[in-house]
C-alpha positions in Angstrom: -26.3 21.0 22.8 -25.3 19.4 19.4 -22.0 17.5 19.7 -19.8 18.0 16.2 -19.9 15.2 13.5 -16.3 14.2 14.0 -13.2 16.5 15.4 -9.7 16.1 13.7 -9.0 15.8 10.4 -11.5 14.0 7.7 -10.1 13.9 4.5 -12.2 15.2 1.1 -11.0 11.4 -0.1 -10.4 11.8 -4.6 -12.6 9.4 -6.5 -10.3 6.6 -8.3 -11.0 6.1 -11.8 -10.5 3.5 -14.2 -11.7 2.0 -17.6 -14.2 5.4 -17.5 -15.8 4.2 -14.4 -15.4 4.3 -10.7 -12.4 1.5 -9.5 -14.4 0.9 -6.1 -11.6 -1.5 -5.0 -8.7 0.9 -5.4 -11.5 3.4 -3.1 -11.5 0.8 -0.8 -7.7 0.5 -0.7 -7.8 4.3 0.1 -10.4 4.1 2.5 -8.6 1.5 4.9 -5.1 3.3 4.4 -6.8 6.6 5.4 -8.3 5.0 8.8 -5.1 3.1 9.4 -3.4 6.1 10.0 -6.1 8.2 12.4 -8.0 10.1 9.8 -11.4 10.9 12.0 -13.9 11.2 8.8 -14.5 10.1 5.4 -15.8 12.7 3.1 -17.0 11.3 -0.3 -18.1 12.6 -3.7 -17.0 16.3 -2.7 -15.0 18.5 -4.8 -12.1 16.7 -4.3 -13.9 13.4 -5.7 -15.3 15.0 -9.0 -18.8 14.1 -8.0 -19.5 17.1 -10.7 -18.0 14.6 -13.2 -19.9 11.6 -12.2 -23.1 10.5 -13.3 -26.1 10.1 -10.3 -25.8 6.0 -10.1 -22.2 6.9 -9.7 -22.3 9.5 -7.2 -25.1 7.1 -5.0 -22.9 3.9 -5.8 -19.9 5.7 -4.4 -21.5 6.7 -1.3 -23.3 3.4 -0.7 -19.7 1.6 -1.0 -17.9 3.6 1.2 -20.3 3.3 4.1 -20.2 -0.4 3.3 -15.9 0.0 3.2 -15.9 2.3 6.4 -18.4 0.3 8.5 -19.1 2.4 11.3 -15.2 2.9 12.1 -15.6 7.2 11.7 -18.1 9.0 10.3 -19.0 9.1 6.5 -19.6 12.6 4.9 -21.4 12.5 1.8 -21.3 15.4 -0.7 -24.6 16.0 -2.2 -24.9 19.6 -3.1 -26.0 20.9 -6.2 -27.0 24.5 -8.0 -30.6 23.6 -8.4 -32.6 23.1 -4.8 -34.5 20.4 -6.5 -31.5 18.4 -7.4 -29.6 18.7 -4.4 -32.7 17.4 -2.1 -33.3 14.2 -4.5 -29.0 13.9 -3.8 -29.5 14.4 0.1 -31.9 12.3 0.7 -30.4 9.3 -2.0 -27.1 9.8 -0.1 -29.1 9.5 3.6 -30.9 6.6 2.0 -27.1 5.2 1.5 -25.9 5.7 4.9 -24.5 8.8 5.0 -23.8 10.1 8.4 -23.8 13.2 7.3 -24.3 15.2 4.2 -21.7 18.3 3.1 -24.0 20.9 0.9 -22.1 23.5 -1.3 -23.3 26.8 -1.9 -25.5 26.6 -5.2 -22.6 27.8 -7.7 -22.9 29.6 -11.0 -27.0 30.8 -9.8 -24.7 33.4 -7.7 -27.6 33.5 -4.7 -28.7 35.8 -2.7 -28.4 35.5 1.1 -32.1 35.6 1.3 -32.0 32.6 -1.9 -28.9 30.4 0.3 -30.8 30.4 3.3 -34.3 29.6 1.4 -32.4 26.7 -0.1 -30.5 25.5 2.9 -33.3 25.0 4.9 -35.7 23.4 2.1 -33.0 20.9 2.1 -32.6 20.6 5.4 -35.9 19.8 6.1 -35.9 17.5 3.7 -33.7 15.0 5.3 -32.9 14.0 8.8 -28.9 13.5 8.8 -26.6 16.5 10.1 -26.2 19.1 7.2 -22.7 20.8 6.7 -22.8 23.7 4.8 -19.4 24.3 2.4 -18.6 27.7 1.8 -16.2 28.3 -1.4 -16.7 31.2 -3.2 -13.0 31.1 -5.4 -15.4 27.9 -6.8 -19.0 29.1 -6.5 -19.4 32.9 -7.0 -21.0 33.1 -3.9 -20.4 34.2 0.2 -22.2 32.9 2.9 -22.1 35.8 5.3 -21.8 35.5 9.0 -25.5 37.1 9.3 -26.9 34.7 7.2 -24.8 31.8 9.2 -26.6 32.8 11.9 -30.3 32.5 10.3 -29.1 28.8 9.3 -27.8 27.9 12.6 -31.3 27.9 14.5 -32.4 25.1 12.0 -31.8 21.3 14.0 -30.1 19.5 10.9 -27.7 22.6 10.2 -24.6 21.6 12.4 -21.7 23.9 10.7 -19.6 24.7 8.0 -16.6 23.5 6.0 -15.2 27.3 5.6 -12.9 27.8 2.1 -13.3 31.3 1.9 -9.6 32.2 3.3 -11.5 35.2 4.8 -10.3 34.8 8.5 -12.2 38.0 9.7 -15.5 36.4 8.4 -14.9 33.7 10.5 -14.2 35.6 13.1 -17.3 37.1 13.2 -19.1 33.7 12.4 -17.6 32.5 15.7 -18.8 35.3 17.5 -22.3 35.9 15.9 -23.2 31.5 16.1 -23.8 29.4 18.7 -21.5 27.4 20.3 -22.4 24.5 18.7 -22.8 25.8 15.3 -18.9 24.2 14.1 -16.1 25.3 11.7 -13.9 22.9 10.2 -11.4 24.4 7.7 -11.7 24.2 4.5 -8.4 25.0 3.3 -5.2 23.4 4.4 -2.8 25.7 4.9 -5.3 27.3 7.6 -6.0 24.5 9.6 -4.3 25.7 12.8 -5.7 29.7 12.3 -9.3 28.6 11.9 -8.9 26.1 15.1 -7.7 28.8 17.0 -10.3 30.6 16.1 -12.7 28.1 17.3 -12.8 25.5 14.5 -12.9 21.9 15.6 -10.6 20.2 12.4 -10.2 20.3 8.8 -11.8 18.7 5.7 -8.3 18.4 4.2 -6.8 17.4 0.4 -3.4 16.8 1.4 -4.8 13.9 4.0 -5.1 12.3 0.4 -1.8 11.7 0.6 -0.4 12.4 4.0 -3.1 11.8 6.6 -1.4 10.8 9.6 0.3 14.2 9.4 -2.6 16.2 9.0 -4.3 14.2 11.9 -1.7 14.8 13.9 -2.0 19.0 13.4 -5.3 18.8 14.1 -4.8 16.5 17.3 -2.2 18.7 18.3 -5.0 21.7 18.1 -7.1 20.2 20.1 -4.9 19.7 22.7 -4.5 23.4 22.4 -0.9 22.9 21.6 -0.4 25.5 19.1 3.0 25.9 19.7 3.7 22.8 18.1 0.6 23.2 15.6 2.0 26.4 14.1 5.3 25.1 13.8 3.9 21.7 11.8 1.7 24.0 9.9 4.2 26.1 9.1 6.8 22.9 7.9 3.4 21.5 5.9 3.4 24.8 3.8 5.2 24.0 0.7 3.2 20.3 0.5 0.2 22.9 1.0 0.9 25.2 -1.8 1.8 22.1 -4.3 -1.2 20.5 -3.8 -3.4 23.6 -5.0 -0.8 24.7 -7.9 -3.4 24.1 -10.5 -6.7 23.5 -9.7 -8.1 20.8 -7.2 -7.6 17.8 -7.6 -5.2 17.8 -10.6 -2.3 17.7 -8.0 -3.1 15.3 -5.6 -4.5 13.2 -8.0 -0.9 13.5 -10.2 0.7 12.9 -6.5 -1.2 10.1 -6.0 -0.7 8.5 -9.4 3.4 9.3 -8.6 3.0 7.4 -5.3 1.3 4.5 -6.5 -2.1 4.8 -4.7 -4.1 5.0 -7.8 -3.9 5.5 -11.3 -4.6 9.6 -10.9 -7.0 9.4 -13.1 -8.6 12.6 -13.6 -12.3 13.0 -16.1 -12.7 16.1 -18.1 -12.9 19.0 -18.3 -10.0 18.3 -15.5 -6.8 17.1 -17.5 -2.9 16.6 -16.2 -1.6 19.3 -14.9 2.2 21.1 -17.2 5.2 19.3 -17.3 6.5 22.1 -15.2 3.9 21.1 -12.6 4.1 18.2 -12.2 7.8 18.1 -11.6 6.8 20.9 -8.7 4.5 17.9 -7.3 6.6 15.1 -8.0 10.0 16.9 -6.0 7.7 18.2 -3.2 6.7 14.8 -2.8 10.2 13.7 -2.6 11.3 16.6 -0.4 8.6 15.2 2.4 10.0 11.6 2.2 6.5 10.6 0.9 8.1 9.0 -2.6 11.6 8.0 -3.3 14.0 10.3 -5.3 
């Protein structure tokens, strides 16, 4: 039986700009905060970092320094999905060749697949490389569903280990549980549904807000694991509001702004992302203030 990448909470880390390039020191900066307080899993050059703004020597320099930064202490998640099946196997296999643990594959966006074309394409890049393959399901971002049938088709492949699910269709998931193998795991992909998904079966979370309050997130997820949900729903439930400010524009315009308010990098963001309104940003900036995690 396949034993899970990492349990917990592994955070979609943003990618620091500066100067138009990549400030891999700031990254690092991030990177050690993160592990200092428990965060179980690096994931780098995902949504959350813009790897759709970066260039490929950036993407595979990015990678290639945060194994170097993280050295061995939790596992390191590279993004290296793509909308052409071409492109994201020359990614997968640059980002194994960088020491990837493990690689996080989104659904092909804007083609708009079929399930017969998602499954064709996982497994061409699955058998491509020979590092665990997460699949990332986000259709608000994509177009496309992976279905719970066609989960099950991917799960029988060796590399094809489970899914970052950002669908916010819990009855889907439901029925992935059900339908998939026991070691065929769901990490949430949204936040605020950390403790529902877990409950459901899910083993953690590939989280935003860790970006900027990790040690909280890691401990709802450790507090899942433990099969407290008691106390999980009621954290999930306090971690609501910090939830809903992070995604008030799209991601990462507000944790990147609530990063650049806290001081842990400039908040940089590349275009066609910009800063978010005025009126948002004051929404980020007295959330922030509300959790204690900047002064008033």
């Amino acid at each position: 039986m396949r034993t899970p990448i990492f349990t917990g909470s592994g955070v979609a880390i943003v990618t620091p700009f500066r100067n138009e390039t990549v400030d891999l020191p700031a990254l690092g900066h991030l990177i050690d905060l993160q592990l200092e307080a428990g965060t179980d899993a690096i994931i780098v050059c995902g949504t959350t970092g813009e790897a759709s703004t970066m260039t490929y020597r950036e993407r595979m320099r990015t990678i290639e320094y945060c194994v170097e930064q993280v050295n061995g202490r939790v596992p390191v998640i590279a993004g290296s999905g793509s909308n052409a099946t071409e492109v994201t196997v020359a990614l997968s296999r640059d980002a194994q060749h960088a020491g990837a643990d493990a690689l996080l594959l989104v659904t092909p966006y804007y083609n708009k697949a079929s399930q017969t074309g998602l499954v064709r394409h996982y497994q061409v890049v699955a058998d491509a490389v020979d590092r665990p393959v997460i699949l990332y399901n986000v259709p608000s971002r994509t177009g496309v569903n992976i279905a719970p049938e066609t989960y099950v088709q991917l799960a029988q492949h060796p590399n094809i280990v489970g899914v970052k699910e950002a669908s916010g269709n819990l009855g889907n998931i439901q029925r992935t549980r059900a339908l998939c193998p026991a070691d065929f795991y769901i990490w949430s992909g949204n936040d605020d549904e950390t403790v529902p998904i877990c409950v459901l079966g899910g083993v953690g979370v590939i989280s935003v807000v860790a970006n900027i309050a990790p040690a909280l997130m890691h401990r709802l997820t450790q507090l899942c694991l433990a099969g407290d949900y008691k106390a999980a729903g009621a954290l999930q439930v306090e971690l609501k509001a910090l939830c809903d400010a992070m995604f008030c524009e799209v991601n990462p315009i507000p944790v990147k702004t609530a990063m650049g308010l806290m001081g842990l990098c400039e908040g940089t963001l590349r275009l066609p992302l910009c800063e978010p309104s005025a009126a948002n940003r004051e929404r980020i900036r007295s959330t922030l203030v509300g959790y204690g995690l900047m002064p008033a």
